[in-house]
N, C-alpha and C positions, 0 to 999 in steps of 0.2 A: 725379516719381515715384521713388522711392525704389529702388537698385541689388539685383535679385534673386541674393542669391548662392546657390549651389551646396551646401551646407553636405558633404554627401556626398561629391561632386565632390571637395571640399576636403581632406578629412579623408585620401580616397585618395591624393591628389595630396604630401601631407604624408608620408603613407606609405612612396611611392616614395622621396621624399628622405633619409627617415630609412633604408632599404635600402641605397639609394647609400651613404650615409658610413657604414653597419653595414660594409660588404663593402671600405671604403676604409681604416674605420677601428678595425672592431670596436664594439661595444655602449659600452664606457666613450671615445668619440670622437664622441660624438653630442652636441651641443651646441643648445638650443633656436635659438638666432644662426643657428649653422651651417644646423640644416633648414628655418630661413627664408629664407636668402640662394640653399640650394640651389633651396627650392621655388618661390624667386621670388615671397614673400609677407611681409607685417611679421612682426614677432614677437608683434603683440598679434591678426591672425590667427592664429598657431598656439597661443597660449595662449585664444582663446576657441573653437577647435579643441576642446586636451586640458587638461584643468585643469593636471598635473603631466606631466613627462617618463615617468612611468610608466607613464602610459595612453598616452601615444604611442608607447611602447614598445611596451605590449601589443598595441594597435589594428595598429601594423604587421605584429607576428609573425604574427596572425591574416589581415591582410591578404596576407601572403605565403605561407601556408596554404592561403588560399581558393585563389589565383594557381595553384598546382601543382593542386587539386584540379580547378579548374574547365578546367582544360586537360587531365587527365585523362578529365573526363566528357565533353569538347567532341571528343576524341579516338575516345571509346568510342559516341557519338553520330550519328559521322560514316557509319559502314555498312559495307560492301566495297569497296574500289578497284575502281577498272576496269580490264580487259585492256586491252592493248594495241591491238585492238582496239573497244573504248570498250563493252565491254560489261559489263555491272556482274559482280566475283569472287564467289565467293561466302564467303557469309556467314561471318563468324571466328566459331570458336566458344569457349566459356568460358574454354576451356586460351588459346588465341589472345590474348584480352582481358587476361588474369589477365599473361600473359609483356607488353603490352602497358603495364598499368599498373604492375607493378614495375620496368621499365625508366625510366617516367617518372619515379617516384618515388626512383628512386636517386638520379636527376639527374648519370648519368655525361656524358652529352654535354659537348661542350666551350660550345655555345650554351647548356648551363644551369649553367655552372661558377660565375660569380656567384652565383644560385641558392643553387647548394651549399654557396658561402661564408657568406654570408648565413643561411643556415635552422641550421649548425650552430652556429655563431656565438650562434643564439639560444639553441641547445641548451644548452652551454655557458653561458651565463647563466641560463638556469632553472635550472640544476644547485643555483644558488645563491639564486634570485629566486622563493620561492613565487608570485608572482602571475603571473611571467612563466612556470612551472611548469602552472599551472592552463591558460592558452591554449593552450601546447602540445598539451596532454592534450585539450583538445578538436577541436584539428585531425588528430591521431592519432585519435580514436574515428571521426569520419570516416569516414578511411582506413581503416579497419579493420575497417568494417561495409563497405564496397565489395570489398573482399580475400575477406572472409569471404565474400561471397554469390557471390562466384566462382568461388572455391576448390569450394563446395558445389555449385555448376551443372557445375563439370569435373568433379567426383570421383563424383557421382551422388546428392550429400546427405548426403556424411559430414559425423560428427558432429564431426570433429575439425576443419571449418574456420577458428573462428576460433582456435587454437592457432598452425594453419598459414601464417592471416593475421599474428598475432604475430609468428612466426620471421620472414616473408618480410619485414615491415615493419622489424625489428630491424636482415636481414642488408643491407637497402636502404641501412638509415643507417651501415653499418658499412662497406660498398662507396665508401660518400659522401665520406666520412674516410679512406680507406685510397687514394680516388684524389688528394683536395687533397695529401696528403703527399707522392703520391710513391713509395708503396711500390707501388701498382699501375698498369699504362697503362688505359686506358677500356676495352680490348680485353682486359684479362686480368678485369677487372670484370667487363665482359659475360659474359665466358664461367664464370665463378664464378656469376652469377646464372642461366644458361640451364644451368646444370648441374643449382643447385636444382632448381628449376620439371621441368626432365626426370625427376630423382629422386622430386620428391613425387608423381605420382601413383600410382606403387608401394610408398607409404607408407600410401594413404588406403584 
């Protein structure tokens, strides 16, 4: 009986490798060889994978897209912590969430610094790469309708949420690039972002 493979399974798994050598090596260090040897699979696996290195390009940026999103939503999912006590806090409310998932999304932490290298990295290549341009842009819309309906549930249904989703998402990625370099610690990031977020609801 004939070996059931994973086709999905694969495609992700392909993914991660190609991330790996993005954040090792940048976009133009990506080698079909290479994200075989990394992935632990032939290369006539990753070519019936992605036709062209460009779709594996794009397939991963989207997969590292999903990756921040879906730990966002697994975050915003999860409910109240408990006291100390063990008894459940109560409930975060919009503003809560909203400081919650811009924090993620910046990806200052030092646990998601990879991450950051990685996601701008692609940035930076769509600058140039209409197709890898187009993915972006849909991992952004995303974000941006989750921002938006937040912004709208803290400020009571203004109309200007998703402008506000725009800025915050903007100053996210600006945060991102200003801690890789160097010019800022995670600590003065944070506090540039909870400054925002304090100031917009006196905006709305």
């Amino acid at each position: 009986m004939p070996k059931q493979v994973d086709h999905e399974g694969r495609r992700r798994r392909i993914a991660d490798a190609v991330c790996l050598l993005v954040d090792e090596h940048g976009l133009e260090g990506v080698t079909l060889r290479d994200v075989a040897t990394r992935a632990d699979v032939s290369m006539g696996a990753v070519q019936r994978c992605f036709r062209t290195k460009e779709e594996m390009l794009r397939f991963a940026l989207a997969h590292i897209g999903e990756r921040v999103t879906d730990r966002v939503r697994s975050r915003l999912a999860a409910g109240p912590a408990e006291s100390a006590a063990g008894e459940p806090g109560p409930a975060p409310s919009a503003a809560d969430e909203l400081a919650l998932v811009a924090g993620e999304v910046a990806l200052l932490r030092e646990e998601h610094r990879a991450e950051a290298r990685i996601w701008l990295a692609f940035v930076a290549g769509a600058a140039v790469n209409p197709e890898l341009a187009r993915t972006l842009r849909s991992s952004y819309a995303g974000l941006e309708d989750l921002v938006a309906r937040l912004v709208a549930e803290a400020s009571g249904g203004t109309p200007a949420g998703r402008v506000e989703a725009r800025t915050l998402l903007a100053l996210a990625d600006g945060l991102t690039a200003h801690v890789l370099i160097g010019h800022l610690t995670e600590a003065e990031a944070e506090e540039v972002l909870q400054a925002h977020l304090a100031g917009l609801w006196g905006r709305c």
